[in-house]
N, C-alpha and C positions, 0 to 999 in steps of 0.2 A: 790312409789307415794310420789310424797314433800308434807307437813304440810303447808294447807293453813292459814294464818292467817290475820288478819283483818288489815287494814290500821291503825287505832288508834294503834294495839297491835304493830304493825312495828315501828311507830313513836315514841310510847313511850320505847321500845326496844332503838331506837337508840338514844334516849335523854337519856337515862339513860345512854348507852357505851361511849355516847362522853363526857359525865361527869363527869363519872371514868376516861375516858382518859384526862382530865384536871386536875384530881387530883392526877394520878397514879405516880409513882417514874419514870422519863422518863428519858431517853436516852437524854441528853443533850450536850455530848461531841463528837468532832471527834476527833479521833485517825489517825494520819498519821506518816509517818515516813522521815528525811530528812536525809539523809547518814547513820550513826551509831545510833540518836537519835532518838526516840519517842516524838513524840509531842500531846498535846493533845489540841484543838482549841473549844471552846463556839461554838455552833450551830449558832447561832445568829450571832460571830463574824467571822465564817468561810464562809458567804458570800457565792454564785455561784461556785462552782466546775468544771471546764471544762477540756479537754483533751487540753494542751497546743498548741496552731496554730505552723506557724510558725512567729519567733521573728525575727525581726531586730537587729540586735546588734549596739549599741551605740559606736564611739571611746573615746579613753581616760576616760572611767570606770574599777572598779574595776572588778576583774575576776567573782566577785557573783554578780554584775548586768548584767543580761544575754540579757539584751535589752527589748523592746517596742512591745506590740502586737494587734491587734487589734481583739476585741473582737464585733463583733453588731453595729460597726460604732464608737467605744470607743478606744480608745488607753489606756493601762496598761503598767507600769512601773514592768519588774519584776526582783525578787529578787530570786535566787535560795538560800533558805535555808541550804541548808548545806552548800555548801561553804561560807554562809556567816557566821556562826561558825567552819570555817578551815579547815570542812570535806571535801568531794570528790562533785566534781560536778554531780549534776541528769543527768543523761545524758538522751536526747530528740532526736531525739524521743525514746521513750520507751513505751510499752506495760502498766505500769502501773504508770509513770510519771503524775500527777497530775496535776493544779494550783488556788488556791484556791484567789479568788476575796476579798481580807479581805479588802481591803479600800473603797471598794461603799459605805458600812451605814455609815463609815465616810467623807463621798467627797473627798476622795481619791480614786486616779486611781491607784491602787498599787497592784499586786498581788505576790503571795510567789510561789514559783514551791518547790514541793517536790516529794521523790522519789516513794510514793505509799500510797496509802490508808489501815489505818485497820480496819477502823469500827466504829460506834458507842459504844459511854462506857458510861458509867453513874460513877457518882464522889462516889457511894458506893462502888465500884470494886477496889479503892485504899485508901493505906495509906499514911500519910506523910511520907517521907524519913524521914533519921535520921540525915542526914547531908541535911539540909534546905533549907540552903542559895545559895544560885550560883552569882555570880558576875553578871552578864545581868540581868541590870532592866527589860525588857521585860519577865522575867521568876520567872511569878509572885508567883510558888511554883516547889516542886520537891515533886513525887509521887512514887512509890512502887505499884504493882500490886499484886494478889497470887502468882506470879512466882516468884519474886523476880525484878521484869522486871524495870528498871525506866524510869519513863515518865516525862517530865516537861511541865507545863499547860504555856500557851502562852496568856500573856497579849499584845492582839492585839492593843490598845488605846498607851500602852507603845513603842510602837515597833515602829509606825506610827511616833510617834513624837520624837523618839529616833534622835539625832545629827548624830550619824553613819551608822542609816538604811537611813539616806537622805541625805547622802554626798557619792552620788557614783562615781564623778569625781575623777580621780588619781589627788594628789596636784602636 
């Protein structure tokens, strides 16, 4: 038989859970992966997650703008992420092919395709690398996991206004 308990004891029950869950150590980060790399993306700045439609592809862009989608009556500009740091192309469709809407909370129509999602992580699950720096402004640090694993955090605001993430016409 379930434990009845009183409306007040309920309410105050969940005023108290949801105000630990405002203060508790949370899960802020996603974890995805674009070819070889790890990425890790701000909650906030990783936007709508959807299973990538199908794209139009653009002429006379580079091989990692993978063309235009629409989303909801929206058109998106996407960027497949690994190849746009050299690696292999995500190939779509795929089983666990992603695309993550990272330009709405900025007024950009822009989304990133990557090759698969790993989860939520929280920024006490890593260390800083020991080699810091990385050339791509957009990669606002490099990370270390327990395994040894590296991840590099993705400054979405960088990336947007980056010269080379918005130049996908071949010259």
């Amino acid at each position: 038989m379930s434990k009845r308990i009183s409306l007040r004891q309920f309410q105050e029950n969940l005023a108290h859970r949801l105000s630990e869950a405002d203060t508790a150590d949370r899960r802020g980060l996603l974890g995805v992966q674009a070819g070889e790399e790890n990425w890790l993306v701000s909650l906030p700045e990783a936007g709508e997650i959807v299973t990538p439609p199908a794209m139009t592809s653009v002429p006379l862009t580079h091989e990692w703008y993978r063309g235009l989608v629409n989303v909801r009556g929206v058109l998106y500009s996407v960027v497949d992420l690994s190849r746009f740091h050299d690696g292999p192309l995500v190939q779509v469709p795929s089983m666990q092919a992603r695309m993550l809407l990272i330009g709405a909370r900025h007024g950009v129509h822009s989304a990133i395709l990557v090759s698969r999602m790993l989860g939520l992580r929280n920024d006490d699950d890593f260390e800083p690398d020991a080699e810091s720096s990385d050339p791509r402004p957009w990669v606002s640090i490099r990370l270390r996991d327990a395994n040894g694993q590296l991840w590099l955090r993705l400054d979405v605001p960088q990336l947007l206004s980056n010269s080379v993430f918005l130049d996908a016409g071949i010259s």
